[in-house]
C-alpha positions as CSV (number, residue, x, y, z in Angstrom):
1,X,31.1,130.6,185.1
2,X,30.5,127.0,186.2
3,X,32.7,124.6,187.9
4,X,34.5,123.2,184.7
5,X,35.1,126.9,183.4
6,X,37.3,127.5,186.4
7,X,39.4,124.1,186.7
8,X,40.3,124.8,182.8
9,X,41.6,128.2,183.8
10,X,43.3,126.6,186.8
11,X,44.7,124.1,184.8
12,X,45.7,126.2,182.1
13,X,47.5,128.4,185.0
14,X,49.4,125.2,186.4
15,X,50.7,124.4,183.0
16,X,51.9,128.0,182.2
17,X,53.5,127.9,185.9
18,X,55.8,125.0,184.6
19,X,56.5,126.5,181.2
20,X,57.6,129.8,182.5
21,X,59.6,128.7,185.6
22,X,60.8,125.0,184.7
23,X,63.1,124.8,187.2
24,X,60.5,125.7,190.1
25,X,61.7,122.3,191.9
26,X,65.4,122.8,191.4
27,X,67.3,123.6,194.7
28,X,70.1,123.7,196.4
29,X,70.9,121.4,199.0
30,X,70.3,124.3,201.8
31,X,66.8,125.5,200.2
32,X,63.5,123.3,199.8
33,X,59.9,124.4,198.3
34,X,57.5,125.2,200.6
35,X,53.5,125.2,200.1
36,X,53.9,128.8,200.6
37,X,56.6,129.8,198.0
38,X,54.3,127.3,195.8
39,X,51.3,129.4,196.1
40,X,52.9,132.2,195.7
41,X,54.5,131.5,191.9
42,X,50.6,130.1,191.0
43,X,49.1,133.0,192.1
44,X,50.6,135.1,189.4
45,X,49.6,132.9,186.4
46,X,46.0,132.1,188.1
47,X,45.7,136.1,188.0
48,X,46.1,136.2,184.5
49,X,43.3,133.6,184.3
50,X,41.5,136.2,186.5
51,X,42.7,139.9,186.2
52,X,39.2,141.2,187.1
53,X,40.1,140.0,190.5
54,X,43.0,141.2,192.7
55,X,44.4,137.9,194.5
56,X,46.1,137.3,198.2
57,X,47.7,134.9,199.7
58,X,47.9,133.4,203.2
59,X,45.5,136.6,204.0
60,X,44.4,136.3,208.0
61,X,40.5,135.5,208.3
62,X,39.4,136.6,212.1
63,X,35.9,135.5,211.9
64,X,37.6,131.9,211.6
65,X,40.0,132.0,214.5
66,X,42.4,133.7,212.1
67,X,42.9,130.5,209.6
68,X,44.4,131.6,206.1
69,X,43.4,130.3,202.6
70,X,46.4,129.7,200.6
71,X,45.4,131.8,197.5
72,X,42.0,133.8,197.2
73,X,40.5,136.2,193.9
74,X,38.2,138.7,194.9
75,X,37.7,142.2,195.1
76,X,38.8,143.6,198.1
77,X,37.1,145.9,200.8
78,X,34.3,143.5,201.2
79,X,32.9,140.1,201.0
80,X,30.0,140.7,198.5
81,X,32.7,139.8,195.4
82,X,34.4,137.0,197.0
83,X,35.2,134.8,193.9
84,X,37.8,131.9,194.3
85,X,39.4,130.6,197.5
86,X,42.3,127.8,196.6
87,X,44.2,125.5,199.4
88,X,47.8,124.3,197.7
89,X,49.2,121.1,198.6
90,X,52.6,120.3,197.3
91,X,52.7,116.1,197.6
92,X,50.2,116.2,200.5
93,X,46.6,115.0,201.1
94,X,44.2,117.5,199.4
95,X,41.3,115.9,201.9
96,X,41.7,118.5,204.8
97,X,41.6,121.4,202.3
98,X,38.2,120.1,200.9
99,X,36.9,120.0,204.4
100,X,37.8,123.4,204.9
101,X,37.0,124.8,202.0
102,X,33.4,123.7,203.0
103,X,33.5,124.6,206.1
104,X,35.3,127.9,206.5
105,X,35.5,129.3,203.1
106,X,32.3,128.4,201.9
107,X,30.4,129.8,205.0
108,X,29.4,133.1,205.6
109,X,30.3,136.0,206.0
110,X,32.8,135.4,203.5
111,X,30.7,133.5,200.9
112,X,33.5,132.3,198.4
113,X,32.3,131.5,195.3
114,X,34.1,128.8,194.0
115,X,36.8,126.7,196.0
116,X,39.7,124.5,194.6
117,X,42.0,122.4,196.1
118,X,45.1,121.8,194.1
119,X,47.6,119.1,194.7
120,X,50.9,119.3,192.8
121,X,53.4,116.4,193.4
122,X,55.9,117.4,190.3
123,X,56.6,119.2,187.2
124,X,53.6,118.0,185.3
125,X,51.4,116.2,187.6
126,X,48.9,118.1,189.4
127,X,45.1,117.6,190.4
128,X,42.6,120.1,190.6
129,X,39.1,119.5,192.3
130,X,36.5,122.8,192.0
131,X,33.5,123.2,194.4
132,X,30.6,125.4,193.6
133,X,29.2,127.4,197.0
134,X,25.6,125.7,196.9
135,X,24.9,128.3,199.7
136,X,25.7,131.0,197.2
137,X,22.8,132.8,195.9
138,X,22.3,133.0,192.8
């Protein structure tokens, strides 16, 4: 799987988030969307994208003073599957996550794969950027 191969499926896993919940920015005056509750609704269509991969979300990392990726696919009980880390932004700068997507995910012992930073801003409006790991082995 290369780079484009993945921000199709991402893609294709944004758009299916807006079919299936249309009303995901619809609140009430006392509740607002958070990054988090963002994530969380992507996650479920990026798994079916993914379903050889089990997916977490805000999972702790201790060998990186406990930061969290936003979404990652892997197989869990070790790093040697680690497939796709993604940072969420909802109407935010996407630069930071790119940064640290290089330099947390990306390093070892956790390896990711692939990393993507996704920015959605509204219903039908999103960027995607994929990294390939050029430190992964082939």
């Amino acid at each position: 799987m290369n780079e484009e191969q993945v921000k199709e499926k991402l893609d294709k896993a944004i758009q299916n988030l807006f079919i299936n919940q249309e009303n995901i920015f619809e609140f009430t005056p006392d509740s607002g969307l958070t990054e988090w509750n963002l994530a969380h609704h992507l996650a479920f269509e990026i798994q079916k994208e993914f379903p050889q991969y089990e997916h977490d979300i805000e999972l702790t990392k201790s060998s990186f003073e406990y930061r969290r990726p936003d979404i990652i696919f892997h197989k869990r009980g070790s790093h040697n599957n680690n497939f796709l880390v993604i940072e969420v932004k909802y109407q935010s700068n996407t630069r930071d996550d790119i940064e640290k997507i290089q330099n947390f995910w990306f390093e070892s012992p956790l390896s990711y794969k692939f990393g993507a930073s996704i920015r959605i801003d509204a219903l039908n409006d999103w960027k995607i950027i994929v990294l390939k790991n050029e430190r992964e082995e082939s």
